[in-house]
C-alpha positions in Angstrom: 155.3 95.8 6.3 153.6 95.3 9.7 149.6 94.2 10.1 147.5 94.1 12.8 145.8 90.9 13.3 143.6 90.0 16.6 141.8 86.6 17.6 138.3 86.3 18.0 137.3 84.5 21.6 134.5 82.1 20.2 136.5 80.8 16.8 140.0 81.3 17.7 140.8 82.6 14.2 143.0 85.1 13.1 141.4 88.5 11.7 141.3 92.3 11.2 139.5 94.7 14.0 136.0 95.5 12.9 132.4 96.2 14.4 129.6 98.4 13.7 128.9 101.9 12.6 127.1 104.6 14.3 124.3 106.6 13.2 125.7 108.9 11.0 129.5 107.9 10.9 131.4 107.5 8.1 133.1 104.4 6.6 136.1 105.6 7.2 135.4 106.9 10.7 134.4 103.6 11.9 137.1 102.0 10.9 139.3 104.0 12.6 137.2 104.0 15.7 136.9 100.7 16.1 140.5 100.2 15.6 141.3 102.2 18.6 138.8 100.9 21.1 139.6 97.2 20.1 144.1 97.5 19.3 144.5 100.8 21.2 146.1 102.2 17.8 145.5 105.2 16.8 145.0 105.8 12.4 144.2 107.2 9.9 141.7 106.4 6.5 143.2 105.9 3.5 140.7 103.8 1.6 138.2 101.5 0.9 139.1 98.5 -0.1 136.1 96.0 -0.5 132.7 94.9 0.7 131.1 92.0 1.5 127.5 91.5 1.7 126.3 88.8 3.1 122.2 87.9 3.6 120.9 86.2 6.7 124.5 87.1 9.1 123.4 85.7 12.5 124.6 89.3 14.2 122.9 91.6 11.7 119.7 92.1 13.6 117.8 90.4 10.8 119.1 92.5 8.3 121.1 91.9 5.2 125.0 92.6 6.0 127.5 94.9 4.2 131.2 94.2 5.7 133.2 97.1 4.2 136.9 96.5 4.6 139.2 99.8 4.8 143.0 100.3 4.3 144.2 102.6 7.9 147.5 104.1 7.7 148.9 103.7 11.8 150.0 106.6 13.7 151.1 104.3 16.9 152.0 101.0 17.0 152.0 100.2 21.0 149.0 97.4 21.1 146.5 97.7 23.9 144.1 95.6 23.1 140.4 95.4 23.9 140.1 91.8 26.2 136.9 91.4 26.4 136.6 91.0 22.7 140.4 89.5 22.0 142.4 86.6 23.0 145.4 88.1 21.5 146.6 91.0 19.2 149.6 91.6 17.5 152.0 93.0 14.5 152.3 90.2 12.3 154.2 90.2 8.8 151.8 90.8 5.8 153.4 87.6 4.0 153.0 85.5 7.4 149.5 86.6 7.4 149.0 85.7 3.9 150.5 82.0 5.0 148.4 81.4 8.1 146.0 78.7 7.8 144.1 79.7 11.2 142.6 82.8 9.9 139.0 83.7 8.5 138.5 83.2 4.6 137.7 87.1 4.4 141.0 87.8 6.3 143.0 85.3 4.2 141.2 87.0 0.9 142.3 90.8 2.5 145.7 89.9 3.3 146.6 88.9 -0.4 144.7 92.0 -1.5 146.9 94.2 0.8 149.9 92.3 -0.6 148.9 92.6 -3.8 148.8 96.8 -3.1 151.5 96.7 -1.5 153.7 95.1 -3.7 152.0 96.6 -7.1 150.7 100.0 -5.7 148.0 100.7 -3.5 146.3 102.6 -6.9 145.8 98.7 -8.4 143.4 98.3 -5.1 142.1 101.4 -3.3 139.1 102.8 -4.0 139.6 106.3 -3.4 136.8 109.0 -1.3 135.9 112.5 -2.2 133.4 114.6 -1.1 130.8 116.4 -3.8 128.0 118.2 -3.3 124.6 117.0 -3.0 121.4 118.3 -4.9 119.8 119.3 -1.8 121.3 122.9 -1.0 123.8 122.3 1.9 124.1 119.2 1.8 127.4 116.9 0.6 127.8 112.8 0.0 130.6 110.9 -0.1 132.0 109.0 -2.9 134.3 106.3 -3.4 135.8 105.1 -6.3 139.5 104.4 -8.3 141.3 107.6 -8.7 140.4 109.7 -11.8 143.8 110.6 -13.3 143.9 114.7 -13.3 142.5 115.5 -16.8 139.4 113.6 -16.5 138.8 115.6 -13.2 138.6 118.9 -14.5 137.2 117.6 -17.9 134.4 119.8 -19.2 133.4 118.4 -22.9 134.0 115.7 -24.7 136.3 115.9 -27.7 
């Protein structure tokens, strides 16, 4: 199983493409766009996977920082990478990636999560989205969570 992994210009350490969301964009949107603009891969959301949060992050405008990590399932895997934010970018083996000691704790922590899914089942890890309705007429939120097994979906009572 192949990874993306790019190098940051100021640390030069190892870690997954990220950036910030627009106003209005979905998790999952902004994962996948900033994926494309930095790799040049095109994807597709599967899931959330986890969040950091982090108070007093030097590039978050003065504002506590949420960091929400997302598993993308690739539709191309010909790299053109963004250079003015990367050194380098490349496949790398998940179990490499796992072993690489220049790397970010968060990307060290996200690869052995990704192996753990990937070698137990993404359902031990993903947090799943669906869309419900919202109370205000029109209007719908997003939800994530660990997948509900069918019955407790359509449940109506409780026996």
């Amino acid at each position: 199983m192949l990874h993306i992994k790019w190098e940051l210009q100021l640390k030069n350490m190892w870690k997954f493409p990220g950036g910030l969301s627009e106003p209005g964009e979905d998790i999952g949107d902004t994962a996948v766009r900033e994926v494309f603009e930095e790799t040049g891969i095109k994807s597709e959301f599967r899931s959330l996977l986890s969040i950091r949060q982090q108070h007093t992050h030097p590039g978050a405008f003065g504002k506590s920082d949420m960091y929400i990590i997302c598993r993308l399932k690739p539709y191309s895997f010909t790299i053109n990478f963004c250079q003015r934010e990367c050194l380098r970018c490349e496949w790398m083996d998940l179990s490499d990636l796992v072993k690489t000691e220049n790397t970010t704790p968060i990307t060290s922590r996200v690869a052995r999560l990704l192996l753990y899914g990937y070698r137990e089942g993404f359902d031990k890890i993903d947090l799943t989205v669906e869309e419900l309705p919202a109370v205000y007429t029109g209007l719908f939120y997003k939800i994530y969570h660990k997948e509900l097994p069918d019955s407790y979906k359509t449940m109506t009572g409780m026996d």
